[in-house]
FIKOLZA-1660 file (N, C-alpha, C; in steps of 0.1 Angstrom, whole numbers, plus 5000, padded with zeros to 4 digits):
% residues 203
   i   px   py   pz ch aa at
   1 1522 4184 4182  A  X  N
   1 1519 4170 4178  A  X CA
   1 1516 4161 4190  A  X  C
   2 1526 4162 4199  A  X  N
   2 1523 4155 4209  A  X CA
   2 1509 4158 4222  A  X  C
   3 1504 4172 4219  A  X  N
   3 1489 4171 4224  A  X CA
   3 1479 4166 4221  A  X  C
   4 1486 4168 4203  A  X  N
   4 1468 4162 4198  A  X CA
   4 1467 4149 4199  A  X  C
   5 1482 4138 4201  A  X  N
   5 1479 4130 4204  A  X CA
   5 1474 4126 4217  A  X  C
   6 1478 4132 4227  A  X  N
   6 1475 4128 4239  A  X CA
   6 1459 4137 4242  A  X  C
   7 1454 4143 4233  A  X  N
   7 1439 4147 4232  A  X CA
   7 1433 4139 4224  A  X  C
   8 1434 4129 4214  A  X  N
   8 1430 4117 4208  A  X CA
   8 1429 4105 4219  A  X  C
   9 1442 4102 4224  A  X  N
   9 1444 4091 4234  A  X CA
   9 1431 4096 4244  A  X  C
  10 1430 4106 4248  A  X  N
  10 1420 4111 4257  A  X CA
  10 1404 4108 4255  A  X  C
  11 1405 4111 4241  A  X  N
  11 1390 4112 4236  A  X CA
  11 1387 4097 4232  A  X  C
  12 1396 4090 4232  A  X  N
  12 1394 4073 4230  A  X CA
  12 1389 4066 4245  A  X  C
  13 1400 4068 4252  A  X  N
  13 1391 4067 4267  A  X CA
  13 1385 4065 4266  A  X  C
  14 1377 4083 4268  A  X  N
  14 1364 4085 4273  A  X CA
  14 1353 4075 4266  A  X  C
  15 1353 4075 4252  A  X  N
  15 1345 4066 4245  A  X CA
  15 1344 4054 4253  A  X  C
  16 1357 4048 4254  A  X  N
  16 1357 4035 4261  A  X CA
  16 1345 4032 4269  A  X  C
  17 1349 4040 4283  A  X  N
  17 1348 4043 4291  A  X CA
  17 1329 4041 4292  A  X  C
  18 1326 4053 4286  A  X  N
  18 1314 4051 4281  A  X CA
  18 1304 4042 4279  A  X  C
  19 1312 4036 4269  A  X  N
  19 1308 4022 4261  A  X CA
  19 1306 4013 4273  A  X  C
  20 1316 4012 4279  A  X  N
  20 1316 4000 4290  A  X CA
  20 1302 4003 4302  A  X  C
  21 1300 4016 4303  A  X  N
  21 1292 4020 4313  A  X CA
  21 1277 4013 4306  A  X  C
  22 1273 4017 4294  A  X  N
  22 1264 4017 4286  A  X CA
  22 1260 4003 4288  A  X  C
  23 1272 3991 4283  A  X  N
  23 1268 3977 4283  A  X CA
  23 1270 3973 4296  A  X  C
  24 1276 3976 4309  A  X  N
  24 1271 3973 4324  A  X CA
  24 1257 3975 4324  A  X  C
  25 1245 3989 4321  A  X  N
  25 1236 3993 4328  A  X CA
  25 1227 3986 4318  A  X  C
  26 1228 3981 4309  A  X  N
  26 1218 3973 4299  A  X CA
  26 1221 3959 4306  A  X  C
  27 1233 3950 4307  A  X  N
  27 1228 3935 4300  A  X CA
  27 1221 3933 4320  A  X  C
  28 1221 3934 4331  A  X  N
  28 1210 3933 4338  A  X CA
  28 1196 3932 4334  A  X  C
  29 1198 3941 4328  A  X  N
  29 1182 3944 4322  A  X CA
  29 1180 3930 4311  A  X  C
  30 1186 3928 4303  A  X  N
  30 1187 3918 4295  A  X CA
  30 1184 3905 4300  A  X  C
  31 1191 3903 4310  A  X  N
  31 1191 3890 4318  A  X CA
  31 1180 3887 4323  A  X  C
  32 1176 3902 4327  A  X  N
  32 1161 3901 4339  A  X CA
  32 1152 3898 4329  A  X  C
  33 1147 3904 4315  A  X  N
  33 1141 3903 4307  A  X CA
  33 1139 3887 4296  A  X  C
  34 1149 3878 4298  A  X  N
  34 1154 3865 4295  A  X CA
  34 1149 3853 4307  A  X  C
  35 1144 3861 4321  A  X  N
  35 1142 3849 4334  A  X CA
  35 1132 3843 4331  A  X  C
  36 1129 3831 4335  A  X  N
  36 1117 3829 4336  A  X CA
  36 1109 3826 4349  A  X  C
  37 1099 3827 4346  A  X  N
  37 1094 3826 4360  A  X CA
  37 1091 3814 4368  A  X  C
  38 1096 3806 4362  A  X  N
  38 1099 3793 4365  A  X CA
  38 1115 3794 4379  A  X  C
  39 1110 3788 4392  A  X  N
  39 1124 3786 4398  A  X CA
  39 1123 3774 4405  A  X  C
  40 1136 3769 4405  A  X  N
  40 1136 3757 4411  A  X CA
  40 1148 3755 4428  A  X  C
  41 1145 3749 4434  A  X  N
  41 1150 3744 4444  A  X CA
  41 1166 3737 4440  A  X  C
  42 1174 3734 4452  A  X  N
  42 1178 3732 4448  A  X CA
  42 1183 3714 4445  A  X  C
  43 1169 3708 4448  A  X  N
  43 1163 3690 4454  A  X CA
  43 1160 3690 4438  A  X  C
  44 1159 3704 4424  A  X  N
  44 1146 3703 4415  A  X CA
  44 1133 3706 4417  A  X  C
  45 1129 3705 4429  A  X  N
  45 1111 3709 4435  A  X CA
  45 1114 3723 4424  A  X  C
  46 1100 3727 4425  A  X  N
  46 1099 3736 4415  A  X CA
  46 1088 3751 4426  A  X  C
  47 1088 3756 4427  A  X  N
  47 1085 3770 4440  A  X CA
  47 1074 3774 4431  A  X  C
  48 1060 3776 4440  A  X  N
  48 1048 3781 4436  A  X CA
  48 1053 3796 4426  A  X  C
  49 1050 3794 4414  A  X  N
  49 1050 3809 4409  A  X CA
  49 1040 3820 4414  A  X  C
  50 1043 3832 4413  A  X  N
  50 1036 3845 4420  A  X CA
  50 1036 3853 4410  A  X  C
  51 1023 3861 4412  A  X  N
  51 1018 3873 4408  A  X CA
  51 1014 3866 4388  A  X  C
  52 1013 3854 4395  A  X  N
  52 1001 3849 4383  A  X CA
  52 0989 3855 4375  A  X  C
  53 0981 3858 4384  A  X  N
  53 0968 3863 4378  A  X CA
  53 0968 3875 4374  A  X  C
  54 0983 3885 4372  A  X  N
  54 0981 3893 4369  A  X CA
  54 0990 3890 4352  A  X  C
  55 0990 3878 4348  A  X  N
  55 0995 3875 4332  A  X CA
  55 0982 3875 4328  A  X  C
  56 0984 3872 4313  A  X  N
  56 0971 3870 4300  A  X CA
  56 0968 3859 4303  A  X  C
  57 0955 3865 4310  A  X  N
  57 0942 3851 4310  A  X CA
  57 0938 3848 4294  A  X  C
  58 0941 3837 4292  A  X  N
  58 0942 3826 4281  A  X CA
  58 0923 3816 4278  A  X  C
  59 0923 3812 4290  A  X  N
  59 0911 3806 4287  A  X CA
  59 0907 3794 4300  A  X  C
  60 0897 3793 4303  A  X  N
  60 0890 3786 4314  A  X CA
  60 0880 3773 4308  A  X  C
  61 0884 3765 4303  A  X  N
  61 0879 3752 4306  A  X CA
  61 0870 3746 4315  A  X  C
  62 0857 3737 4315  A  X  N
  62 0854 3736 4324  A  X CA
  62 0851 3720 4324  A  X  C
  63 0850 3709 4331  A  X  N
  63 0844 3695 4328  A  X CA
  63 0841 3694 4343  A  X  C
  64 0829 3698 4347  A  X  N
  64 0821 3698 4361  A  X CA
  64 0820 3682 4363  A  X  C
  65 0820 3676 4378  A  X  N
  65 0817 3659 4383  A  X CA
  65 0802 3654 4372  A  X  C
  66 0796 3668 4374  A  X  N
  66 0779 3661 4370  A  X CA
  66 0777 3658 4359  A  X  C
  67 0786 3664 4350  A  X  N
  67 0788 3656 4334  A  X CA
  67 0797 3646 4331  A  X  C
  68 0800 3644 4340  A  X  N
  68 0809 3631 4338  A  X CA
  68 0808 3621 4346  A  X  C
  69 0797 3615 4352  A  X  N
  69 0792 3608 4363  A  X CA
  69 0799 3609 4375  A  X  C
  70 0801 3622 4375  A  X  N
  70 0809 3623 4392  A  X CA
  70 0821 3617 4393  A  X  C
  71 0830 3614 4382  A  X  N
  71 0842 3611 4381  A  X CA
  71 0851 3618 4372  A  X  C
  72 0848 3629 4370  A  X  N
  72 0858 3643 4358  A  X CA
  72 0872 3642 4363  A  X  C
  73 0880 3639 4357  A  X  N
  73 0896 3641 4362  A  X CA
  73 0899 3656 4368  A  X  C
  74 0893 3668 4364  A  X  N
  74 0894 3679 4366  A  X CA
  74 0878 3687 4370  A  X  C
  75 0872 3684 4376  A  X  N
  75 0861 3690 4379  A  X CA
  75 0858 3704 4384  A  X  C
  76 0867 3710 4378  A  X  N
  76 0870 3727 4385  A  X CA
  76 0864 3733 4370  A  X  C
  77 0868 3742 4370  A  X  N
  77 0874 3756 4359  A  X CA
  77 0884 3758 4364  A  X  C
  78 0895 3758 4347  A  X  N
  78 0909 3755 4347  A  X CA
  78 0910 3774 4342  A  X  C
  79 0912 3780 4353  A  X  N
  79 0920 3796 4345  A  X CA
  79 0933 3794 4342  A  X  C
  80 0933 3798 4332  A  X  N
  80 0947 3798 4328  A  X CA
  80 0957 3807 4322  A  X  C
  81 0967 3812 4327  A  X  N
  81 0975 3821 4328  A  X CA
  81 0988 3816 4319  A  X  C
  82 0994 3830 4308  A  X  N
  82 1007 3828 4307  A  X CA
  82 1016 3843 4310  A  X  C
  83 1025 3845 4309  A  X  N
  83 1031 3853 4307  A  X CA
  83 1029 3866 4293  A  X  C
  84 1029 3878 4296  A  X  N
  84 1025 3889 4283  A  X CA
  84 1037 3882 4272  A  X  C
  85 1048 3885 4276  A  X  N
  85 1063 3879 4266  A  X CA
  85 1061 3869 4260  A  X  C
  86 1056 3853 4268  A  X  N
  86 1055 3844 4257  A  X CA
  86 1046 3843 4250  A  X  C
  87 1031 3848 4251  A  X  N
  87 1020 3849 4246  A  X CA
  87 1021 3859 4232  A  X  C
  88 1034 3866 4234  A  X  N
  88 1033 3875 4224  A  X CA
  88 1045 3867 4214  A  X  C
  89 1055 3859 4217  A  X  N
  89 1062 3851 4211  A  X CA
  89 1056 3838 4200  A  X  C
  90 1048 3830 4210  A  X  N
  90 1035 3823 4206  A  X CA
  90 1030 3827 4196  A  X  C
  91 1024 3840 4191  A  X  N
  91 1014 3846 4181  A  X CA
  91 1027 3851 4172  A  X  C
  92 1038 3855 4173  A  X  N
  92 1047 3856 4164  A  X CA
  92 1054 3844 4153  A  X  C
  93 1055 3831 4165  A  X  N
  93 1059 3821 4156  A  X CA
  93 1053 3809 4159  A  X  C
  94 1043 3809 4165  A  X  N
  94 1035 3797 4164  A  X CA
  94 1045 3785 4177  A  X  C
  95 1051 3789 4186  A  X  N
  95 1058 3778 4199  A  X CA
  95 1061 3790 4207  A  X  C
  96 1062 3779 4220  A  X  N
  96 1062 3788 4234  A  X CA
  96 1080 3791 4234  A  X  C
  97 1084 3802 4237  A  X  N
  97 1103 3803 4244  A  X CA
  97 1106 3796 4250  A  X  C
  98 1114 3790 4253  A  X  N
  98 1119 3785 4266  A  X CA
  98 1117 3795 4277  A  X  C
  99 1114 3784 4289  A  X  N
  99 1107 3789 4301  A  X CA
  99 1097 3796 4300  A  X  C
 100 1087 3790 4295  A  X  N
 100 1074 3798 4293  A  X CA
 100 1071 3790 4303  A  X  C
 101 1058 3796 4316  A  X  N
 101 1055 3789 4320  A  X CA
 101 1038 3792 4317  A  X  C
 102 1031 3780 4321  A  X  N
 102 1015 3778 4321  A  X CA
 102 1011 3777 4333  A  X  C
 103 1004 3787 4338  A  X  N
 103 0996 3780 4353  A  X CA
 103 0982 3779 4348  A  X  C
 104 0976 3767 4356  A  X  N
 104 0963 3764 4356  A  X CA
 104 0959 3764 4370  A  X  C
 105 0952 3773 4373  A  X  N
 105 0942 3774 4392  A  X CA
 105 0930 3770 4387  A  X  C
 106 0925 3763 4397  A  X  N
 106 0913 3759 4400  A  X CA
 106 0900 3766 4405  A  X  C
 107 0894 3766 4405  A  X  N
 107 0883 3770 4407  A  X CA
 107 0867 3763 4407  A  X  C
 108 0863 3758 4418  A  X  N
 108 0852 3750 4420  A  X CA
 108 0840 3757 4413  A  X  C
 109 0829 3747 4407  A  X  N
 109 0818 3752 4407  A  X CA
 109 0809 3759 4420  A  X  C
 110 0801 3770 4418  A  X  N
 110 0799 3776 4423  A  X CA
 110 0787 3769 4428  A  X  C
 111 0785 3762 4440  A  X  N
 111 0774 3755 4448  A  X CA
 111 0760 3749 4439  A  X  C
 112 0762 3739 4432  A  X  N
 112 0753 3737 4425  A  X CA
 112 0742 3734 4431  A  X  C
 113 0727 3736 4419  A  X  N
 113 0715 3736 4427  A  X CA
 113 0704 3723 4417  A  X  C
 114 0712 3722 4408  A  X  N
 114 0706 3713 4392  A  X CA
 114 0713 3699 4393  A  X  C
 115 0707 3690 4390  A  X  N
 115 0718 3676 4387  A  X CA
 115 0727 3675 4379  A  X  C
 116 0723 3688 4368  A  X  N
 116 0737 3689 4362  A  X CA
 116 0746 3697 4369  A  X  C
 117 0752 3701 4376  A  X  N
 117 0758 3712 4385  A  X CA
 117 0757 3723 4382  A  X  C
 118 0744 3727 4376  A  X  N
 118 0745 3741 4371  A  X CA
 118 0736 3753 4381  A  X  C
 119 0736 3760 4384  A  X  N
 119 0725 3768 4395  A  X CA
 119 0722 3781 4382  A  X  C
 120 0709 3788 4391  A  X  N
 120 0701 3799 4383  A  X CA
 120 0709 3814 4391  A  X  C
 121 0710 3823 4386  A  X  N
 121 0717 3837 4388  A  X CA
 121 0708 3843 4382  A  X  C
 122 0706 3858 4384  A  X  N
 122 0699 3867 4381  A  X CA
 122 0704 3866 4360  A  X  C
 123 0713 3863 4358  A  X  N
 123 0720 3860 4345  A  X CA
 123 0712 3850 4337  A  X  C
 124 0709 3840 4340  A  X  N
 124 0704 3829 4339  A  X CA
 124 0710 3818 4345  A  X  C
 125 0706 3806 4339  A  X  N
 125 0708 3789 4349  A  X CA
 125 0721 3786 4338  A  X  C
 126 0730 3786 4351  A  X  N
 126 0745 3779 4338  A  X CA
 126 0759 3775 4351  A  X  C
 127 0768 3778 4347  A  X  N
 127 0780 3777 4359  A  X CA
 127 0786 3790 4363  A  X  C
 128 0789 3789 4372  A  X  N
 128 0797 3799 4383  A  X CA
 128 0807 3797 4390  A  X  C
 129 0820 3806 4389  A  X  N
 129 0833 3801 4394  A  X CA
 129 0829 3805 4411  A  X  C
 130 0831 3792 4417  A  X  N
 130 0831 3793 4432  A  X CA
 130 0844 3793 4437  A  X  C
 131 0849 3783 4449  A  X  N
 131 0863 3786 4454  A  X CA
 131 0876 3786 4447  A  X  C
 132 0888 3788 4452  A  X  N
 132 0896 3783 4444  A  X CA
 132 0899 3772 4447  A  X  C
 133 0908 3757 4441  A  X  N
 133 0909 3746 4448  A  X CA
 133 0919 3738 4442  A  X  C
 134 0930 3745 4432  A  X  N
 134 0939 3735 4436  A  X CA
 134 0947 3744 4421  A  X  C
 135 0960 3743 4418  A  X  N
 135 0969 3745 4410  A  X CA
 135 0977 3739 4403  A  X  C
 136 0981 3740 4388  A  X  N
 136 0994 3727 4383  A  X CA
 136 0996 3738 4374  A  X  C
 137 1010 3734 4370  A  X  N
 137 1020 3744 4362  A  X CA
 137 1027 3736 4356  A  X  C
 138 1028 3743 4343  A  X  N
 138 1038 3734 4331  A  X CA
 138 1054 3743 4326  A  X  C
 139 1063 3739 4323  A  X  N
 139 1075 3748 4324  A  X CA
 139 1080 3741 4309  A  X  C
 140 1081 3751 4302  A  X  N
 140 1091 3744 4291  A  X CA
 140 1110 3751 4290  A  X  C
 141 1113 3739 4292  A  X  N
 141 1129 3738 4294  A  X CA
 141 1135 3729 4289  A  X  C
 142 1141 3726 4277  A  X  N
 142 1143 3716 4267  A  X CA
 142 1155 3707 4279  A  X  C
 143 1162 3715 4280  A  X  N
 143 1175 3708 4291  A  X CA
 143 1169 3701 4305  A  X  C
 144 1157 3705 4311  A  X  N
 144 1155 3698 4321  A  X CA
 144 1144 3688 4319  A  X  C
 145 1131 3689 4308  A  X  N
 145 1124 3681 4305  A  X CA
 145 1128 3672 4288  A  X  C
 146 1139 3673 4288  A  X  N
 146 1137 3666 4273  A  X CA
 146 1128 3651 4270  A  X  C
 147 1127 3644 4283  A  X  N
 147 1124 3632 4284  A  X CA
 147 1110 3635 4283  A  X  C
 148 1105 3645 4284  A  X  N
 148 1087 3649 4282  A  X CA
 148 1085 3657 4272  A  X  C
 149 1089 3658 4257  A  X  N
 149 1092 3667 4250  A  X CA
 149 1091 3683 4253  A  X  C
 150 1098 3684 4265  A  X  N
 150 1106 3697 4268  A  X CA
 150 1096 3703 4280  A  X  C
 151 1086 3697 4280  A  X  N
 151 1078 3702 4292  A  X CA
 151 1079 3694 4305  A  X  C
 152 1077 3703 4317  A  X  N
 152 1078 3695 4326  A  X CA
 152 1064 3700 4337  A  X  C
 153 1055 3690 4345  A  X  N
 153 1043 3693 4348  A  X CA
 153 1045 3692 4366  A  X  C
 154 1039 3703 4369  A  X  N
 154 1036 3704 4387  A  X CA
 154 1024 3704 4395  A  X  C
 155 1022 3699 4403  A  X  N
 155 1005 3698 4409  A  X CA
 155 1010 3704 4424  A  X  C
 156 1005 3718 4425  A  X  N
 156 1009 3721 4435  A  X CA
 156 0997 3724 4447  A  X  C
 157 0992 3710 4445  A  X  N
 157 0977 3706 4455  A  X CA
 157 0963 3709 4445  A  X  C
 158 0955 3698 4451  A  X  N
 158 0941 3702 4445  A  X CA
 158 0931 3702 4456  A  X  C
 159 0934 3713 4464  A  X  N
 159 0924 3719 4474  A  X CA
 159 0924 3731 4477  A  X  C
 160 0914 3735 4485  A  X  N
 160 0918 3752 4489  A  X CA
 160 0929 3756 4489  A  X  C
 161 0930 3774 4485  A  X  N
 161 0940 3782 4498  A  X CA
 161 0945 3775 4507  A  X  C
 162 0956 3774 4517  A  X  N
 162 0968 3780 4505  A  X CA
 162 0976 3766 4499  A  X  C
 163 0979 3768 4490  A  X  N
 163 0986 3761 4481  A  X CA
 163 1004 3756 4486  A  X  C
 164 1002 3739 4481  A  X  N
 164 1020 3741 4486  A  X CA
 164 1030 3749 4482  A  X  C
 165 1038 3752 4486  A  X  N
 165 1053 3763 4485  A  X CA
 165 1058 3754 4473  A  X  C
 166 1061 3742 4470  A  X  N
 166 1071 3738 4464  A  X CA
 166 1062 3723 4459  A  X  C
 167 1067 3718 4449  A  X  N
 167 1062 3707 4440  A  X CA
 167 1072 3698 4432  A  X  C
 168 1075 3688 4436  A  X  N
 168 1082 3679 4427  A  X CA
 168 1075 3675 4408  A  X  C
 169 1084 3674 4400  A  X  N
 169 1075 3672 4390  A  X CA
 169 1065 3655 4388  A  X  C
 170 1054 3658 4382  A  X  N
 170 1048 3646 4384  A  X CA
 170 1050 3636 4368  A  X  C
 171 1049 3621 4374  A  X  N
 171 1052 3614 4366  A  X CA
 171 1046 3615 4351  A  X  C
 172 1053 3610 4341  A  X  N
 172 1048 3612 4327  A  X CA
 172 1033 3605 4325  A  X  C
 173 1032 3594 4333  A  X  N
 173 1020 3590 4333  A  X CA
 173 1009 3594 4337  A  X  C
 174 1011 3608 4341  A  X  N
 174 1000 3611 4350  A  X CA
 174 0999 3626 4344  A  X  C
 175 1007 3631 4336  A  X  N
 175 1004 3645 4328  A  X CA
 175 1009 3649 4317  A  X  C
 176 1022 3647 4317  A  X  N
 176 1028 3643 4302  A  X CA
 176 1027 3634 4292  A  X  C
 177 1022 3622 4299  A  X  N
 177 1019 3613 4288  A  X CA
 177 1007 3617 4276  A  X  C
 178 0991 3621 4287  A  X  N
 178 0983 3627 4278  A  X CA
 178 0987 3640 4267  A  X  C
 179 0995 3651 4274  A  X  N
 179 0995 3659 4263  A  X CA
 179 1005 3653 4255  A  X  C
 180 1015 3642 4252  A  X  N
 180 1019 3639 4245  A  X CA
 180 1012 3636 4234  A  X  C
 181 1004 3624 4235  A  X  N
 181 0989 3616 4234  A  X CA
 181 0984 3625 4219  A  X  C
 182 0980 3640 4228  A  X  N
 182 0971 3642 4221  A  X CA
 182 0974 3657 4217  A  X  C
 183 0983 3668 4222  A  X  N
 183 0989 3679 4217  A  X CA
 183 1003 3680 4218  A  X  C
 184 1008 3672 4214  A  X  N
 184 1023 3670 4207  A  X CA
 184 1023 3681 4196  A  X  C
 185 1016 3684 4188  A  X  N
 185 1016 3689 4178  A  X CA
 185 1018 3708 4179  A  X  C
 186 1015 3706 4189  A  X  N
 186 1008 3720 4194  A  X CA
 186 1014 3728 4204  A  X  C
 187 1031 3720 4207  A  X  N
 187 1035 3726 4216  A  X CA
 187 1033 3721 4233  A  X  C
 188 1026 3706 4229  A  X  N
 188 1018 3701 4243  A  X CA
 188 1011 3712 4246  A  X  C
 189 1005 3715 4241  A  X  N
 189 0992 3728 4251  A  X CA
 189 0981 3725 4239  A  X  C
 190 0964 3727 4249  A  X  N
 190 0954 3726 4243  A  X CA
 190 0953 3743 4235  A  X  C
 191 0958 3744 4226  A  X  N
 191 0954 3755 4215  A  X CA
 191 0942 3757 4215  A  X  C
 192 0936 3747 4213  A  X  N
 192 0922 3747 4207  A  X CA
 192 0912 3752 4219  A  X  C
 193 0911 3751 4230  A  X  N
 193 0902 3754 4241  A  X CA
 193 0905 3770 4241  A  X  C
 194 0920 3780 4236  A  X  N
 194 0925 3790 4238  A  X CA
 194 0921 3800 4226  A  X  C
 195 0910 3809 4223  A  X  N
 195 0906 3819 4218  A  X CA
 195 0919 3825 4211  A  X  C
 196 0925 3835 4223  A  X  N
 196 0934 3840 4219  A  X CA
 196 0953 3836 4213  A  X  C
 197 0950 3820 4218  A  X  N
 197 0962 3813 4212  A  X CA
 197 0957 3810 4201  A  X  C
 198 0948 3803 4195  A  X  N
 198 0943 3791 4184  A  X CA
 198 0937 3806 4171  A  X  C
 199 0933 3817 4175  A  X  N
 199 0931 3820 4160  A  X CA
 199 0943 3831 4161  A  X  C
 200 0949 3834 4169  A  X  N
 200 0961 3845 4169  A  X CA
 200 0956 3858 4162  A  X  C
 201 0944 3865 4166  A  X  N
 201 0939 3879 4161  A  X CA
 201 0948 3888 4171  A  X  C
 202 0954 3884 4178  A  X  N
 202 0959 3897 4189  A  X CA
 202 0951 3901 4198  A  X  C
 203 0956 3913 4205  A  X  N
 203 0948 3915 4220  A  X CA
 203 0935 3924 4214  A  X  C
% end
């Protein structure tokens, strides 16, 4: 009697034991899989995100100087990067996770030769992404941007290579205000410029 219990006692352990090993070598993984790529200092500055260009390009916008009399707020082509995980969350329920982030890089037209800024390529006469020239990043974090309906906006220079290391967030007047303005609805992000956000057919 007294073996089989102390071979019960035994075989409980081991289960334990097990069990505990199982949920150590997962919730790492869980946590890592839950980060976002958003990191902050510890002033708040917000740290250039990396290995950007290798997320789901989203969509490139373009409002060149020569269509807007040389005064376009954004006169690049806006590439725009998210994350595979939120982008696949996004098409599931229609809003970004917490800590999604959005980068937007710049990219200058490519040496225009037309007074519209358009030059001719063996392709035909239209635009061409020339340098890179400047970056901003959007972070959604309901706890740290609530005052901006959960988004919070970074300009992390609008000039060449290389870009600053670190970015304080910029005032609501100056980026949050508009997507308030005018994609409030939408999760503050322009849907509609985004192919693969706005009709959600999948990849």
């Amino acid at each position: 009697m007294q073996k089989k219990q102390y071979l019960a006692a035994t075989l409980i352990a081991i289960a334990v034991i097990g069990t505990s090993v199982v949920l150590l070598r997962t919730q790492p993984v869980i946590a890592q899989a839950q980060r976002s790529a958003a990191v902050f200092t510890s002033d708040g500055k917000m740290q250039l995100p990396t290995g950007y260009r290798a997320w789901v390009f989203v969509g490139a916008p373009l409002t060149p100087n020569a269509l807007n009399n040389g005064q376009a707020n954004f006169p690049e082509y806006h590439h725009v990067y998210v994350e595979k995980k939120n982008v696949d969350e996004y098409l599931k329920t229609g809003s970004f996770p917490e800590g999604t982030v959005f980068v937007k890089e710049l990219t200058r037209v490519l040496n225009p030769t037309f007074p519209d800024g358009s030059r001719t390529e063996p392709s035909g006469r239209g635009y061409f992404n020339g340098e890179y020239n400047g970056i901003d990043v959007t972070v959604k974090d309901s706890k740290r941007f609530a005052k901006t309906n959960n988004w919070g906006f970074f300009t992390f220079g609008h000039h060449p290579l290389p870009y600053d290391g670190t970015a304080a967030e910029k005032p609501a007047s100056e980026c949050a205000g508009c997507h308030i303005a005018y994609v409030a609805k939408t999760d503050m992000t322009w849907i509609q410029f985004y192919p693969l956000l706005r009709d959600k057919k999948g990849y």
